[in-house]
MIFI-757693 format. One record per residue: x, y, z of N, C-alpha, C in turn. Coordinates in nm, 2 decimals. Each point is the difference from the previous one (the first is absolute). Layout:
<tipas>
n_u,n_v,n_w,ca_u,ca_v,ca_w,c_u,c_v,c_w
X,Y,Z,X,Y,Z,X,Y,Z
...
</tipas>
This chain:
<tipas>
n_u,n_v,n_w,ca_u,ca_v,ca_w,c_u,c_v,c_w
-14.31,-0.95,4.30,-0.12,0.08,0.03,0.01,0.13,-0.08
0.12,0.07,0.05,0.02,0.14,-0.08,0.08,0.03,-0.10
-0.01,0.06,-0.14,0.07,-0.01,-0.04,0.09,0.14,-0.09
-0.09,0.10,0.08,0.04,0.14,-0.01,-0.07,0.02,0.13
0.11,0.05,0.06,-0.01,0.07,0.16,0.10,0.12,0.02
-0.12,0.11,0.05,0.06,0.12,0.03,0.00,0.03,0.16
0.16,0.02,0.04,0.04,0.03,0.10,0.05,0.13,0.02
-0.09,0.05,0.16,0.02,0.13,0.04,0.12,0.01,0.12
0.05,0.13,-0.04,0.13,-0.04,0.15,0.08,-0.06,-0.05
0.06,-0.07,-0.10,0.13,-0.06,0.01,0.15,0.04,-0.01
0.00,0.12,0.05,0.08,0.04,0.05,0.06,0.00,0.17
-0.14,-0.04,0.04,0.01,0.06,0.10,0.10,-0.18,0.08
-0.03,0.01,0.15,0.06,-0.14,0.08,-0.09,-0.12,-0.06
-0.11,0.06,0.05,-0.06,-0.17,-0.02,-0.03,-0.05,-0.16
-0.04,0.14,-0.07,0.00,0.00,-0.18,0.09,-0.11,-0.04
0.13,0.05,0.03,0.13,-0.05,-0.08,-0.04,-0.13,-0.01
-0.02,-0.06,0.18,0.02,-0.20,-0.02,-0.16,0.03,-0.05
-0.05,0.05,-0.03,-0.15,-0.12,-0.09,0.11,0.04,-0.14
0.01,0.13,-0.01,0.02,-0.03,-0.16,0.11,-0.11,-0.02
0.14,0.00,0.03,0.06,-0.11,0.00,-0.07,-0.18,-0.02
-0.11,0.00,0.12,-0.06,-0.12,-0.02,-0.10,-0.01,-0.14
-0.03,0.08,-0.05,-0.09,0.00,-0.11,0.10,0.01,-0.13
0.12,-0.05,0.05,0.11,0.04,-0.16,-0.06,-0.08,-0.12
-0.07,-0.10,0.01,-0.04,-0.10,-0.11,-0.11,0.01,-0.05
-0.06,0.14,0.03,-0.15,0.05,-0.05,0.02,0.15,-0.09
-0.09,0.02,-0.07,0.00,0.15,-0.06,-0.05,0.09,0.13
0.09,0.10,0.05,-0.05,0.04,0.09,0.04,0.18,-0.03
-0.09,0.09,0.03,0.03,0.14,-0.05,-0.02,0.06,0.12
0.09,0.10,0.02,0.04,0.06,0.16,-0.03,0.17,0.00
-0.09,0.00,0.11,-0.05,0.17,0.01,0.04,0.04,0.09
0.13,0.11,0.03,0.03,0.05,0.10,0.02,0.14,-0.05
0.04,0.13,0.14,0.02,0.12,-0.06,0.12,0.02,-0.14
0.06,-0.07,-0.02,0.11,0.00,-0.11,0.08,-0.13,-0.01
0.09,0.02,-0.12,0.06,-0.16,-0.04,-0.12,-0.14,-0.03
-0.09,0.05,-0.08,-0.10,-0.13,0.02,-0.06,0.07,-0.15
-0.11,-0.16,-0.02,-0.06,-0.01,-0.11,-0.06,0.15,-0.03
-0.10,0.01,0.16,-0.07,0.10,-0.02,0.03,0.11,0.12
0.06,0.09,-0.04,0.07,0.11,0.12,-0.11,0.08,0.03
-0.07,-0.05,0.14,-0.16,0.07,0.02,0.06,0.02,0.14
-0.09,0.16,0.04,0.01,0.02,0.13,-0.15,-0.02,0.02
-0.02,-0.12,0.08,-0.16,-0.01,0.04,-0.10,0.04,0.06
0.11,0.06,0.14,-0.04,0.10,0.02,-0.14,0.13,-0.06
0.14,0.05,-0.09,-0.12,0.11,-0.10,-0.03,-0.04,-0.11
0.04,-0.12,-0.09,-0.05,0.01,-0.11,-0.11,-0.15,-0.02
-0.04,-0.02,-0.08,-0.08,-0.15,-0.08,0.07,-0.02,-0.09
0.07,-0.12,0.01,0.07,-0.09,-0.07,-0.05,0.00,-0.18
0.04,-0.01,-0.08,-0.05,-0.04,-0.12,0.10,-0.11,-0.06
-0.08,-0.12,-0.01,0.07,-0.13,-0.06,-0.02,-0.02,-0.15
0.07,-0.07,-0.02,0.07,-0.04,-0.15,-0.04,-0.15,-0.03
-0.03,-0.07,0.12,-0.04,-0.14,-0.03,-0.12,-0.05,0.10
-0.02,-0.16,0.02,-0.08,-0.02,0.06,0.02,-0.10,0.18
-0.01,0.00,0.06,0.04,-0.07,0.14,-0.04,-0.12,0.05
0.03,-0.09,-0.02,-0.13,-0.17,0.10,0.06,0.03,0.12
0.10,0.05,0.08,0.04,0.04,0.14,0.03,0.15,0.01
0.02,0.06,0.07,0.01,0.08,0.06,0.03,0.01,0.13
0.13,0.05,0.04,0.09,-0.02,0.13,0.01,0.14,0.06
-0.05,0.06,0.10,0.01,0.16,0.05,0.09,-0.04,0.11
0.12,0.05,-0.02,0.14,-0.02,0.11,-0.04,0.15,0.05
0.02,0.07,-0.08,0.01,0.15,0.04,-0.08,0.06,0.07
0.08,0.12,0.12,-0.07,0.08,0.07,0.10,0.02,0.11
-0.03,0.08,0.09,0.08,0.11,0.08,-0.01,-0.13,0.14
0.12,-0.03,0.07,0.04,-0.10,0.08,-0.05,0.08,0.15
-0.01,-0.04,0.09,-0.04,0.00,0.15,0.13,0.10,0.09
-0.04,0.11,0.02,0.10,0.09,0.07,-0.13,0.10,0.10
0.08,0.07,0.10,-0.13,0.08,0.12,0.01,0.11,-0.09
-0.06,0.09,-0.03,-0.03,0.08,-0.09,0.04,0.14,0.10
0.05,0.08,-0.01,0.07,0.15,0.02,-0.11,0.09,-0.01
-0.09,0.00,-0.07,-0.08,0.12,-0.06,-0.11,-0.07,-0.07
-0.13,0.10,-0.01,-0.10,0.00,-0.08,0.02,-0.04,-0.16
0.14,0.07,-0.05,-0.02,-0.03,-0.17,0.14,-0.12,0.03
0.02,-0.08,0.10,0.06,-0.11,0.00,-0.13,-0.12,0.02
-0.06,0.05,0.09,-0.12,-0.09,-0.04,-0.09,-0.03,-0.12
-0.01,0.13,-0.04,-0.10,0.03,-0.14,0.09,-0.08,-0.11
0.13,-0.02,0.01,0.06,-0.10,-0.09,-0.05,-0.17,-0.02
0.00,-0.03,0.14,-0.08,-0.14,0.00,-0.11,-0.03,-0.09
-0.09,0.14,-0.01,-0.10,-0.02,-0.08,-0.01,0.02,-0.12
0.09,0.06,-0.04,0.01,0.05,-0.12,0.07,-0.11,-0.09
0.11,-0.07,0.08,0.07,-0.15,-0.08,-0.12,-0.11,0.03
0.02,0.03,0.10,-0.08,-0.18,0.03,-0.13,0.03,-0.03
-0.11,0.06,-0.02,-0.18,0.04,-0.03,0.01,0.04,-0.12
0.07,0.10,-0.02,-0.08,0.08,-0.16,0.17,-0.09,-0.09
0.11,-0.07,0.07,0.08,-0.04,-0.15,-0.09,-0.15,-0.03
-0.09,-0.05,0.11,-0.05,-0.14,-0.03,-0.11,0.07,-0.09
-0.04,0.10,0.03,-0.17,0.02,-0.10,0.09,0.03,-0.14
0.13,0.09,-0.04,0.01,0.02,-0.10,0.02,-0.13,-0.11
0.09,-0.10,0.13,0.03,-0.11,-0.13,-0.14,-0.07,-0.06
-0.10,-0.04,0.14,-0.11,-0.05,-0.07,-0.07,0.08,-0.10
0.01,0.13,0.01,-0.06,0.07,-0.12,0.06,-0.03,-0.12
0.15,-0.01,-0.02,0.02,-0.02,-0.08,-0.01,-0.16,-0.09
-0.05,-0.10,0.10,0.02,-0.13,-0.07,-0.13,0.06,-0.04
-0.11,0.08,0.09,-0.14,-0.07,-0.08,0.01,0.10,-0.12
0.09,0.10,-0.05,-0.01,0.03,-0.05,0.04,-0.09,-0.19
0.04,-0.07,0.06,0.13,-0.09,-0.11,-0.09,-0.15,0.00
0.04,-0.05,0.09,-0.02,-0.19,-0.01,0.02,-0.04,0.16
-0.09,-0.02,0.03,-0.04,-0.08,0.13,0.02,-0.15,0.03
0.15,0.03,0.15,0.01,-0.11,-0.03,-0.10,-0.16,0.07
0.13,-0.11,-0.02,-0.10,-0.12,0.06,0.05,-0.01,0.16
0.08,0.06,0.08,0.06,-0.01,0.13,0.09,0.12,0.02
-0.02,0.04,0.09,0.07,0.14,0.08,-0.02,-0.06,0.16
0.18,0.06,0.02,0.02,-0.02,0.13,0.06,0.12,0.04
-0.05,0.03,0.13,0.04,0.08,0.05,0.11,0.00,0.16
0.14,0.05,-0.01,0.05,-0.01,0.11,-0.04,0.10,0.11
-0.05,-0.07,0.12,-0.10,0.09,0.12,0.14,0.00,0.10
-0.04,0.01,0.13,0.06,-0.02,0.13,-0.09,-0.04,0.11
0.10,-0.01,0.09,-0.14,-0.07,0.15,0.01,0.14,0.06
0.06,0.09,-0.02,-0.03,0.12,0.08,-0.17,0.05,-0.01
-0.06,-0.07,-0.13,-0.16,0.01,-0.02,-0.05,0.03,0.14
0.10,-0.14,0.07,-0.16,-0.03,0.13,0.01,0.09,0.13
0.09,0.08,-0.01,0.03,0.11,0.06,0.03,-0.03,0.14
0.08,-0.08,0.01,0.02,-0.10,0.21,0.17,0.01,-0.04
-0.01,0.06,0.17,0.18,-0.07,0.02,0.04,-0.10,0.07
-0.11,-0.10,0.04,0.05,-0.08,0.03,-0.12,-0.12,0.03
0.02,-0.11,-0.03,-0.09,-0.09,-0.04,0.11,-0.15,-0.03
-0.10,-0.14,0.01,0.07,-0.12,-0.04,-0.10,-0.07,-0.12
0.08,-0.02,-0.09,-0.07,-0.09,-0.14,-0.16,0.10,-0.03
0.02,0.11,-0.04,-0.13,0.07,-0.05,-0.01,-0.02,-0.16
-0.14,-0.05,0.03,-0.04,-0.04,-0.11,-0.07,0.06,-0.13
0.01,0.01,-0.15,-0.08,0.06,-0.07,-0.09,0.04,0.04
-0.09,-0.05,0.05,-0.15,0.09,0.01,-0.02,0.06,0.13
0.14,0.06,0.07,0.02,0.04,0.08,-0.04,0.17,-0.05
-0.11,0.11,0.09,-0.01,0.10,-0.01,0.11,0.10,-0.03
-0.03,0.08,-0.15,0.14,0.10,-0.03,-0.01,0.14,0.12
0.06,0.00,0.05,-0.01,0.11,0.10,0.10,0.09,0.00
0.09,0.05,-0.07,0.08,0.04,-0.04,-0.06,0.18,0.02
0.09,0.12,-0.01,-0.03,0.10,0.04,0.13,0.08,-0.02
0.09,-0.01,-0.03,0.11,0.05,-0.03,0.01,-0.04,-0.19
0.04,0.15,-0.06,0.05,0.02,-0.15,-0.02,-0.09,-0.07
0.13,-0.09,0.03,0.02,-0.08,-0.08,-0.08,-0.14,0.00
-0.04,-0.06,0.13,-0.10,-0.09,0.02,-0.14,0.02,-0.04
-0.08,0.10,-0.02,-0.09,0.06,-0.08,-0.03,0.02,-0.09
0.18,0.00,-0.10,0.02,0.06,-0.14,-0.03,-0.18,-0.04
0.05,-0.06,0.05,0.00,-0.16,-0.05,-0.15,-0.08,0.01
-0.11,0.05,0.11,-0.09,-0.02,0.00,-0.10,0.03,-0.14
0.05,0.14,-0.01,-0.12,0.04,-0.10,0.06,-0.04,-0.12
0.13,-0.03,-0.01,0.04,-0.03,-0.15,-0.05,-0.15,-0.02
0.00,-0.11,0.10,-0.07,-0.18,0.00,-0.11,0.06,-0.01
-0.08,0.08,0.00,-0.16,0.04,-0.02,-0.02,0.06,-0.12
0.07,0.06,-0.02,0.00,0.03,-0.17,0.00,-0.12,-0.09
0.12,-0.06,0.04,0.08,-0.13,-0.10,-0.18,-0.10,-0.01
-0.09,-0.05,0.14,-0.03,-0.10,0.00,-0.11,0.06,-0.06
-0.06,0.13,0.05,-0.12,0.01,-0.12,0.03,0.01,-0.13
0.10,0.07,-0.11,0.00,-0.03,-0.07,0.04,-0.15,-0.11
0.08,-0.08,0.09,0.01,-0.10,-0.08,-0.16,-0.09,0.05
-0.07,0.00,0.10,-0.13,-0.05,0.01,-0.07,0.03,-0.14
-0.01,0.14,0.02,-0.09,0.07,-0.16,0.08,-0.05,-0.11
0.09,0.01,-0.02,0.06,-0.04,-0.14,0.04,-0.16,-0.01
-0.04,-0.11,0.08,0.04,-0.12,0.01,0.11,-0.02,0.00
0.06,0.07,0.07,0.18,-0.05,-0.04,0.02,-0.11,0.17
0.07,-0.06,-0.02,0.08,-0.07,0.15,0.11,0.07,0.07
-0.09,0.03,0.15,0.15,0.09,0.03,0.05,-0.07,0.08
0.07,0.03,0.07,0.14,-0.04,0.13,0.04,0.13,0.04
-0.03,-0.05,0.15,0.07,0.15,0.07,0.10,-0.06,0.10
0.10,0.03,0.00,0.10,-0.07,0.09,0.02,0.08,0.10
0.00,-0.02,0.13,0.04,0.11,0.13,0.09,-0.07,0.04
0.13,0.10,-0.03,0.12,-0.05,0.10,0.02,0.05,0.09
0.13,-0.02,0.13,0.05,0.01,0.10,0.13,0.05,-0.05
0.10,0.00,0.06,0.10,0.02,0.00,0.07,-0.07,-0.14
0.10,0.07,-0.10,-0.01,-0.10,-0.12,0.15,0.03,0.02
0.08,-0.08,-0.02,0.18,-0.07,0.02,0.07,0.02,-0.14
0.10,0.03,0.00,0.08,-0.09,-0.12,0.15,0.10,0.01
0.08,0.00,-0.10,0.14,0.03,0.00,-0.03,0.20,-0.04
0.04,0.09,0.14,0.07,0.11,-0.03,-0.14,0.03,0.00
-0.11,-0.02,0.08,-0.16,0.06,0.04,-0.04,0.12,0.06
-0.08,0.04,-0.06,-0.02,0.16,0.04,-0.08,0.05,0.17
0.00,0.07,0.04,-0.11,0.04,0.12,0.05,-0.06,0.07
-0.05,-0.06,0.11,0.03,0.02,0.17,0.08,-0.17,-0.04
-0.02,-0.06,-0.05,0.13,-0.09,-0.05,0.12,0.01,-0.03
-0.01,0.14,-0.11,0.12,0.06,-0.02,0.09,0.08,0.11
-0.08,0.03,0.07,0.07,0.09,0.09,0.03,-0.08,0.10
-0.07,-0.14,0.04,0.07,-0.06,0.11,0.11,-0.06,-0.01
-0.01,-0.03,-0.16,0.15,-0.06,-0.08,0.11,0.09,0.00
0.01,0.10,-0.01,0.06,0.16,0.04,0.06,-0.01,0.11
-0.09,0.01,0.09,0.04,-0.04,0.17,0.06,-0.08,0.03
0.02,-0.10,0.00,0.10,-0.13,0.02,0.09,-0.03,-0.05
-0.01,0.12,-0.14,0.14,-0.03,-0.03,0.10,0.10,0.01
-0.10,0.12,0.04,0.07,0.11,0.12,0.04,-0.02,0.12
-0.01,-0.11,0.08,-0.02,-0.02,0.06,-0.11,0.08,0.18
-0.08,0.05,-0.07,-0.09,0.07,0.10,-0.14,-0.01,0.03
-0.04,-0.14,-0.07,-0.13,-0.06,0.05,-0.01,-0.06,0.08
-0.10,-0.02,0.10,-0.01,-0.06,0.11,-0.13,-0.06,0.01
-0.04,-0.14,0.07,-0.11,-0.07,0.00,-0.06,0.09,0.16
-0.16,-0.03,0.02,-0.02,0.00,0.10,-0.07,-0.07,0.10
0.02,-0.03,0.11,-0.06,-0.10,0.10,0.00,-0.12,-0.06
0.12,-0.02,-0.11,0.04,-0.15,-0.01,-0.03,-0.02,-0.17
-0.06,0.12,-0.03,-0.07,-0.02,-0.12,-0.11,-0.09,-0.06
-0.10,-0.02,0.11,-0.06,-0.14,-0.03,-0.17,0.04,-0.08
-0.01,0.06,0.01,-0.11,0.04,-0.14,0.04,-0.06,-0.12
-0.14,-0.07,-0.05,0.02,-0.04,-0.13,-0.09,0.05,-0.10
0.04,0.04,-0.08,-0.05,0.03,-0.14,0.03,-0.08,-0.11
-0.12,0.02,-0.09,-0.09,-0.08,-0.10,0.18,0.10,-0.14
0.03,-0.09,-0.03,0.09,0.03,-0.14,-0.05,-0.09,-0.14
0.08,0.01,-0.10,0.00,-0.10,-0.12,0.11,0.04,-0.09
0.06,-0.07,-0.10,0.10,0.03,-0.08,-0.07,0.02,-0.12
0.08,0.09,-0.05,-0.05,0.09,-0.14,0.04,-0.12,-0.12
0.02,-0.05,0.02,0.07,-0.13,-0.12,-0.11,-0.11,0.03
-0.07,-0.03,0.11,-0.08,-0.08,-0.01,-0.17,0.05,-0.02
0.02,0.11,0.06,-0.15,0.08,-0.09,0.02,0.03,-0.17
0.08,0.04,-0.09,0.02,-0.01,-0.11,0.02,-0.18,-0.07
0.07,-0.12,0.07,-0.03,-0.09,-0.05,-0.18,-0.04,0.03
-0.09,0.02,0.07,-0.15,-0.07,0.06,-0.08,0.11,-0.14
0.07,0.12,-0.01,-0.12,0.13,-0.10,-0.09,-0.09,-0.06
0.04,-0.07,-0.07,-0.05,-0.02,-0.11,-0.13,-0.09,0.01
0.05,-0.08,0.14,-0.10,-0.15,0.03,-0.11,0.08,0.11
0.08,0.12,0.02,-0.13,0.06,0.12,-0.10,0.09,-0.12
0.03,0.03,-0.12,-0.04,0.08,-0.09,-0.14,-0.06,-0.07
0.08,-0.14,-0.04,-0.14,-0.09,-0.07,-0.10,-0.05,0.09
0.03,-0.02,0.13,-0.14,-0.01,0.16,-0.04,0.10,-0.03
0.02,0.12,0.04,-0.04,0.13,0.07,-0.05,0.01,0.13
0.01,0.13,0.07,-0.09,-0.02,0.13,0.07,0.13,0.07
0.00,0.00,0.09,0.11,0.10,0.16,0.08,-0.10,0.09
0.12,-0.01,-0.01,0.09,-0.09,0.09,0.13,0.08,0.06
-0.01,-0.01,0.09,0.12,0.00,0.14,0.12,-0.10,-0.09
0.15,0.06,-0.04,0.07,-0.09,0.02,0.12,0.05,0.11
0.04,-0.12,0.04,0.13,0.00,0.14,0.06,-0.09,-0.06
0.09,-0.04,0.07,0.10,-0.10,-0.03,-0.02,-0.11,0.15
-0.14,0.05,0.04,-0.06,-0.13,0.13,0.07,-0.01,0.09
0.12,0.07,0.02,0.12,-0.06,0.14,0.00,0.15,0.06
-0.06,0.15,-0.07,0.02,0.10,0.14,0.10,-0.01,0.06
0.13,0.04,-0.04,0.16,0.03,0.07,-0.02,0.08,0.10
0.05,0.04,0.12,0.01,0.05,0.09,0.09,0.12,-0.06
-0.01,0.14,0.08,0.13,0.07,-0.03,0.14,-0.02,0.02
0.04,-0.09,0.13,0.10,-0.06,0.01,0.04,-0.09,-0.10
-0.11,-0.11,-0.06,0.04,-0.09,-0.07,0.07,0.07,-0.15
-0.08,0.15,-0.04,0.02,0.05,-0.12,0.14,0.07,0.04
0.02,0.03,0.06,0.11,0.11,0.01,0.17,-0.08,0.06
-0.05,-0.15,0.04,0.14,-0.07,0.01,0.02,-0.02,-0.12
-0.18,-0.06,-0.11,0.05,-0.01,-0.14,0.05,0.07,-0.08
0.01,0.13,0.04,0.07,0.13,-0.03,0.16,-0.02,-0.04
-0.02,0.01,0.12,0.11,0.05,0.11,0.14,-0.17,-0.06
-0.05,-0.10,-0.03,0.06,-0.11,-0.06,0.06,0.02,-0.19
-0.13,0.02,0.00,0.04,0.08,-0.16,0.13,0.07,-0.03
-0.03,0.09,0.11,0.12,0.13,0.00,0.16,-0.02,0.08
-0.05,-0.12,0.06,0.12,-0.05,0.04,0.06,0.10,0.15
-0.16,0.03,0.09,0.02,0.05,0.12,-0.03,-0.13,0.11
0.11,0.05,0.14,-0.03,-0.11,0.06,-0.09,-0.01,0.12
-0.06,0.18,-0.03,-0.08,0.03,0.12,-0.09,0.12,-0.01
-0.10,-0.03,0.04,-0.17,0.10,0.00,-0.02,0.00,0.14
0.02,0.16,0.04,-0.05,0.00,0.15,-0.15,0.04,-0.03
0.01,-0.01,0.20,-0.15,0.00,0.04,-0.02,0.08,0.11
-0.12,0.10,-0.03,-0.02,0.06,0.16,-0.15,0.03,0.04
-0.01,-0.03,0.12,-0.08,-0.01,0.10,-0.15,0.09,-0.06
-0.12,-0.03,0.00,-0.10,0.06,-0.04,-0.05,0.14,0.06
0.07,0.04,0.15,0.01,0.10,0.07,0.01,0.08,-0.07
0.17,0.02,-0.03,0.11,0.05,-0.09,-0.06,0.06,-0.14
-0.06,-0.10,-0.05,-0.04,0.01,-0.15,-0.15,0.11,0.03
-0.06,-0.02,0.12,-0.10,0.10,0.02,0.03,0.12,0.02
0.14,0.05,0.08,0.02,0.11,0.01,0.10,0.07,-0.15
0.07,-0.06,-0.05,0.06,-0.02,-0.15,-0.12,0.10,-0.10
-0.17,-0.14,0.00,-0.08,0.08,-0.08,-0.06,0.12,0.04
0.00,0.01,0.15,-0.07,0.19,0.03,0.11,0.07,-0.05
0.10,0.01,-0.01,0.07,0.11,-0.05,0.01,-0.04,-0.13
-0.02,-0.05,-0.08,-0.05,-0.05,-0.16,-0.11,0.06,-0.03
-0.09,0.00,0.13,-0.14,0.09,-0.08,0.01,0.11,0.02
0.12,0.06,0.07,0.03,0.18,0.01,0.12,-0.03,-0.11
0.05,-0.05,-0.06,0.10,0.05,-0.07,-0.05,-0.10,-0.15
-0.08,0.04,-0.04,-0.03,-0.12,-0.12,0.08,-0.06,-0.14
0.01,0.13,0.01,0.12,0.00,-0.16,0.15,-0.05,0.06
0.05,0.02,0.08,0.14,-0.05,0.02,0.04,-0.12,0.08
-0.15,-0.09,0.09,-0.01,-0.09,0.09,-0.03,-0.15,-0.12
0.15,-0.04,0.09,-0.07,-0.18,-0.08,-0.13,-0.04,-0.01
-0.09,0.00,0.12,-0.10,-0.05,0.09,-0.12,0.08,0.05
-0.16,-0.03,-0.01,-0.05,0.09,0.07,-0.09,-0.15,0.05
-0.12,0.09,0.05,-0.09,-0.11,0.10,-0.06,-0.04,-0.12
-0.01,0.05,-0.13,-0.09,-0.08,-0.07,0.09,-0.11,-0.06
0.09,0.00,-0.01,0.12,-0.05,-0.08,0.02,-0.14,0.16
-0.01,0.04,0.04,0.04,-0.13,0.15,-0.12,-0.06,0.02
-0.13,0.07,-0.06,-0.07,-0.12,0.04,-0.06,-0.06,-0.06
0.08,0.03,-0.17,-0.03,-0.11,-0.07,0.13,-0.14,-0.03
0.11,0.06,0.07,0.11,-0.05,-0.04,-0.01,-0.15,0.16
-0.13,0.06,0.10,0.03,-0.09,0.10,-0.19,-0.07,0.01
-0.07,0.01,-0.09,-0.08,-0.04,-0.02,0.00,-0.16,-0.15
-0.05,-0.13,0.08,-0.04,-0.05,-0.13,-0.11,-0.01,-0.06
0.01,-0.03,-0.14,-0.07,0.05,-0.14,0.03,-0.10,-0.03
-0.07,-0.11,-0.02,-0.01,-0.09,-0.16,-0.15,-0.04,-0.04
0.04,-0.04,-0.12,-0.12,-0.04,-0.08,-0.05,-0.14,-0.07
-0.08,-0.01,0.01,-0.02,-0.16,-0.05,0.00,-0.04,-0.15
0.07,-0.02,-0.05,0.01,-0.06,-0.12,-0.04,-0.13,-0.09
-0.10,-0.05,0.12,-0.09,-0.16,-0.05,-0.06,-0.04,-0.09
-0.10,0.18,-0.01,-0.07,0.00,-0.17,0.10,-0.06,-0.14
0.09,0.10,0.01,0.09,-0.02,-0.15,0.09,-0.13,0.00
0.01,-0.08,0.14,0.05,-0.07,-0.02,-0.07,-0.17,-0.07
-0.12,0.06,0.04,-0.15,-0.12,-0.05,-0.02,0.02,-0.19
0.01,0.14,-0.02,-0.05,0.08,-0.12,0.10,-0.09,-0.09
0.10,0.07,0.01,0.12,0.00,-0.09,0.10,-0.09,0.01
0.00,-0.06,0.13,0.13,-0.09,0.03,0.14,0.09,0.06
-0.06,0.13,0.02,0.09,0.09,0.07,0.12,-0.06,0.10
0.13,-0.04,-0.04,0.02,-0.08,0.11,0.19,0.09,0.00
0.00,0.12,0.06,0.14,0.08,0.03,0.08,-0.03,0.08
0.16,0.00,-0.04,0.09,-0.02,0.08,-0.01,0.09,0.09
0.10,-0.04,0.16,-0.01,0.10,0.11,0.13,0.11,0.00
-0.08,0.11,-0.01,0.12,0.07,-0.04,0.13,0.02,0.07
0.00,-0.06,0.11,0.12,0.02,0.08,0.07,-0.08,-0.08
-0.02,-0.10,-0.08,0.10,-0.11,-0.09,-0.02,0.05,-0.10
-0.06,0.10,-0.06,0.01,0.09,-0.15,0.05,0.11,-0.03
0.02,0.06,0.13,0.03,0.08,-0.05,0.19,0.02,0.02
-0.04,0.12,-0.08,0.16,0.01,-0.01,0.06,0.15,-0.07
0.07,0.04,0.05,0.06,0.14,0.01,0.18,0.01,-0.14
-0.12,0.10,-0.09,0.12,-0.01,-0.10,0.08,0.14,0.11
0.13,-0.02,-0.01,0.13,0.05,0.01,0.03,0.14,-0.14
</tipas>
């Protein structure tokens, strides 16, 4: 299908496995430094040297509760004005035949829901779920106007070796030994592995459309954190009482900065969240390993 593709973010977690997967293609990589084209997207418009039939946007500022006004005004500035700079810069150059864009399910703005579906309402209201909103509204008007094929992918929770954000930190904990499940840990959340979204890119690139991917099995937190906890070669993940964990997060929301835990933090950690992934599995043949058998913790 493609045979010059520019990839944004490959520096970043999920960058690396697409670029990796795309080793057998000409592929030219835009990140703040070390790359083809050393662009901060943020503030600048890209200026290209060649022409693109794909176009891969990895890049942008990852999901964290934002501290401050100009930690929020970040969200928008990577994810809204770095998506308007790069498209300014292709129309500026050569327009390509497919652009995909990496979204999240935080779009739909719920903490808790079972198998929600694409054309489920984006209700989202917080930074970074807004910043992702308006950037798939940017992407879809302009590749509409300019004919191009897009793909907007909304993930969930995304896996792989040495993962950043609330993955990373629970991998931290367990091997600190000072994480703890609660009320059994039985909430399940929607995940997928970064190795199997980088091997589908390409087959979800030539469909186009908006798709949910999961890995369809929604691990429980218990199930994720024995798979942890196995990895690491622990023989045990406690658990306490949802009481406990209630009084835990009131003094978390008086002590924010130095508490493991607050109420917002517990009630997403005891809330389930998954998503349906039926579409992409019809589109493309979307068909992911479950990551509790995927994954795996480099040392």
């Amino acid at each position: 299908m493609a045979s010059n593709i520019l990839l944004t973010g490959s520096n970043g977690f999920l960058g690396s496995f697409i670029l990796e997967s795309l080793q057998h293609f000409s592929v030219k990589c835009l990140n703040r430094d070390l790359s083809h084209y050393n662009i901060d997207l943020s503030k600048n418009i890209p200026s290209f040297r060649e022409c693109f039939d794909l176009v891969i946007h990895c890049a942008g500022m990852a999901h964290f509760v934002p501290s401050g006004e100009s930690e929020s005004k970040a969200f928008f500035d990577v994810n809204v004005n770095g998506t308007l700079n790069l498209l300014t810069g292709l129309q500026n150059n050569c327009i390509p035949r497919h652009f995909v864009f990496i979204s999240s399910v935080s779009v739909y703005g719920i903490n808790s829901g079972v198998n929600i579906e694409e054309d489920s309402p984006l209700l989202a209201n917080d930074p970074y779920g807004r910043s992702k909103i308006e950037a798939e509204e940017i992407v879809k008007n302009w590749c509409i106007k300019n004919d191009v094929i897009y793909t907007i992918l909304r993930l969930p929770l995304v896996v792989g070796p040495n993962p950043p954000g609330n993955l990373g930190t629970m991998i931290h904990a367990i091997r600190k030994g000072y994480y703890f499940n609660i009320s059994g840990g039985k909430a399940m959340k929607s995940m997928v592995l970064a190795s199997d979204i980088a091997k589908y890119i390409l087959d979800a690139a030539e469909v186009g459309g908006i798709y949910n991917l999961t890995d369809g099995i929604h691990p429980t937190f218990n199930e994720l954190s024995k798979s942890i906890s196995q990895n690491l070669n622990k023989s045990f993940v406690p658990n306490i009482p949802l009481f406990l964990a209630n009084v835990l997060a009131k003094i978390g929301d008086i002590f924010k900065d130095i508490f493991p835990i607050n109420s917002y933090k517990l009630s997403k950690i005891t809330s389930t969240l998954t998503f349906d992934d039926s579409k992409a599995r019809k589109a493309f043949n979307w068909d992911p390993s479950p990551v509790l058998i995927g994954f795996k913790i480099n040392e």
